[in-house]
N, C-alpha and C positions, 0 to 999 in steps of 0.2 A: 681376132674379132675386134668390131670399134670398141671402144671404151663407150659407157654413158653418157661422156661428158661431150662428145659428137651432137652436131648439128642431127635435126630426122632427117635431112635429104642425103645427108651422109651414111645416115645409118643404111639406108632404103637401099641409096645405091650401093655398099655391100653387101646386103642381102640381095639384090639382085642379081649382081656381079656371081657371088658366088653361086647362086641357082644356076646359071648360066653356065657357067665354070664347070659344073659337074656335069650336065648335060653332055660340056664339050667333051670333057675329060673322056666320059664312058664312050661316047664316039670315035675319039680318035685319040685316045692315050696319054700321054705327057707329054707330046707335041703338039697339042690343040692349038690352035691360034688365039695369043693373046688380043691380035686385032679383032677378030672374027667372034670373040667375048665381049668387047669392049662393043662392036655396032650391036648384039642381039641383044646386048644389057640397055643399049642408049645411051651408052656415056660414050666420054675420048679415051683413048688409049693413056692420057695420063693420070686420071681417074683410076683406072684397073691398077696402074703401076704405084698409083699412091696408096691403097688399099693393099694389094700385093706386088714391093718393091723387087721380088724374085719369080723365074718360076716354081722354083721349091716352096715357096711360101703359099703359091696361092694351091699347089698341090697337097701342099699339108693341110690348108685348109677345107679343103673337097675331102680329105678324108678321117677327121678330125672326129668326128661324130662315131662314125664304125670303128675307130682308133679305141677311143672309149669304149665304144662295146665290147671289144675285144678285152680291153683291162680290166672291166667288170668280171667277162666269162674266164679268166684266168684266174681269179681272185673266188669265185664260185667254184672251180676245180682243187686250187690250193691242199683243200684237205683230203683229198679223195685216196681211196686207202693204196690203191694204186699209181702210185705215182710217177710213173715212166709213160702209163697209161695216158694219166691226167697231162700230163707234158708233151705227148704227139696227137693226144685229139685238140687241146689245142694250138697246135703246131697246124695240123693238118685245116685246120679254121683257119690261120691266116695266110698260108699258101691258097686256100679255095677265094679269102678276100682280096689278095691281092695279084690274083688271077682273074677275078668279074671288075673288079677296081681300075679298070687301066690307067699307069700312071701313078696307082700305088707304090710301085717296086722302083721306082724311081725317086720316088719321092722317099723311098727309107734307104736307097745308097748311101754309103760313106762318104761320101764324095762332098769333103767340105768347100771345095771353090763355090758350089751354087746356096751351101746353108748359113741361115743367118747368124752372123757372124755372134749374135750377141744372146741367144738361144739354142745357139747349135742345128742340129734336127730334132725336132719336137716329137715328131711322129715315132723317128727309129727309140727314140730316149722315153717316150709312153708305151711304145710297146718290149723295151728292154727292161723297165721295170717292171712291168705287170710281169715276164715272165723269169723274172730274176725268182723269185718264192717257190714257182715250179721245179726250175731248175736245179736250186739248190737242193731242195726236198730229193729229186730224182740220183743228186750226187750223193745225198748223205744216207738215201736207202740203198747206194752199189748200184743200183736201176742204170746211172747212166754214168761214162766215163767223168773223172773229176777235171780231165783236159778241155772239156766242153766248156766253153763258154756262151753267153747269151749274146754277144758281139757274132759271135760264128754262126749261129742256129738263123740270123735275123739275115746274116749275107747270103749264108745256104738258101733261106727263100728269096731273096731278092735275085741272087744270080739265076737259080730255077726259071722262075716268073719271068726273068726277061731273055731266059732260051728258050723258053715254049709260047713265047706271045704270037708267034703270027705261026704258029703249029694248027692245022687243020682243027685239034682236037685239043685247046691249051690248059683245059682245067683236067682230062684224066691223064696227059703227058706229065704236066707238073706235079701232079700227084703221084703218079706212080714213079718220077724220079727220086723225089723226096724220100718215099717209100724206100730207095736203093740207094739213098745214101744212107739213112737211118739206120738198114740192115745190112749194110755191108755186101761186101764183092762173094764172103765167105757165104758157102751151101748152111744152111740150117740143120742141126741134127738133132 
């Protein structure tokens, strides 16, 4: 986000930019057109690109807000006595976000060629901490394997998310994959 020390016509046009952005985003996923942002914002295309020098950036910024949300409602579960519990209801919340999100699941790939070099991924690194407290709680009560990492849980939905995006039905596909990876291949007894 601009700093303070931004012109207001600068400020304006990224808040416009990104209202826009998110519009696009949820329409057409993290292939939106940067150009097709830049004419409905009313700037130029170098404008958007100086505000957001990647597409990862301006993706992380469309989802920045819910990002938060999500660190908050993690941090809300943290104590919950249940705690494998606490760690797949919110699991299960950000597979449903970044399944309505399009464009999310992209924007929390690994995939460092497109992240900013000097930040990393902001998005996958806020919501790797907010669930790091979960996790470990779910490892230290047995709840969950101690092979688990928060790295693997965040790819697990990002891979999901982007094999059920253009599934007729991509919020209860991804969910109920999630669902079979979490409980395994193994019958329940």
């Amino acid at each position: 986000m601009p700093g303070t020390g931004q012109r207001a016509d600068a400020r304006r046009n990224y808040a416009r930019i990104l209202a826009v952005a998110s519009e696009e985003v949820a329409a057409h996923g993290a292939d939106a057109s940067l150009e097709q942002i830049a004419r409905t914002a009313g700037v130029g295309s170098a404008t958007v690109r100086r505000h957001f020098p990647t597409r990862r950036a301006l993706l992380e910024a469309v989802s920045r807000e819910r990002i938060e949300a999500l660190g908050l409602r993690a941090h809300a579960l943290t104590g919950r006595a249940d705690s494998r519990g606490a760690l797949l209801e919110w699991l299960d919340e950000v597979v449903a976000y970044c399944v309505a999100a399009r464009g999310l699941a992209a924007a929390l790939s690994y995939d460092t060629a497109g992240a900013d070099p000097v930040h990393g991924n902001t998005c996958a690194a806020a919501l790797a901490g907010a669930a790091a407290p979960l996790l470990h709680r779910a490892v230290q009560d047995g709840e969950v394997t101690p092979d688990a990492a928060v790295t693997d849980l965040i790819t697990l939905i990002v891979g999901i998310t982007l094999a059920t995006e253009h599934h007729p039905d991509p919020a209860t596909e991804a969910n109920r994959l999630f669902h079979l990876a979490v409980t395994g291949l193994s019958p329940q007894n």
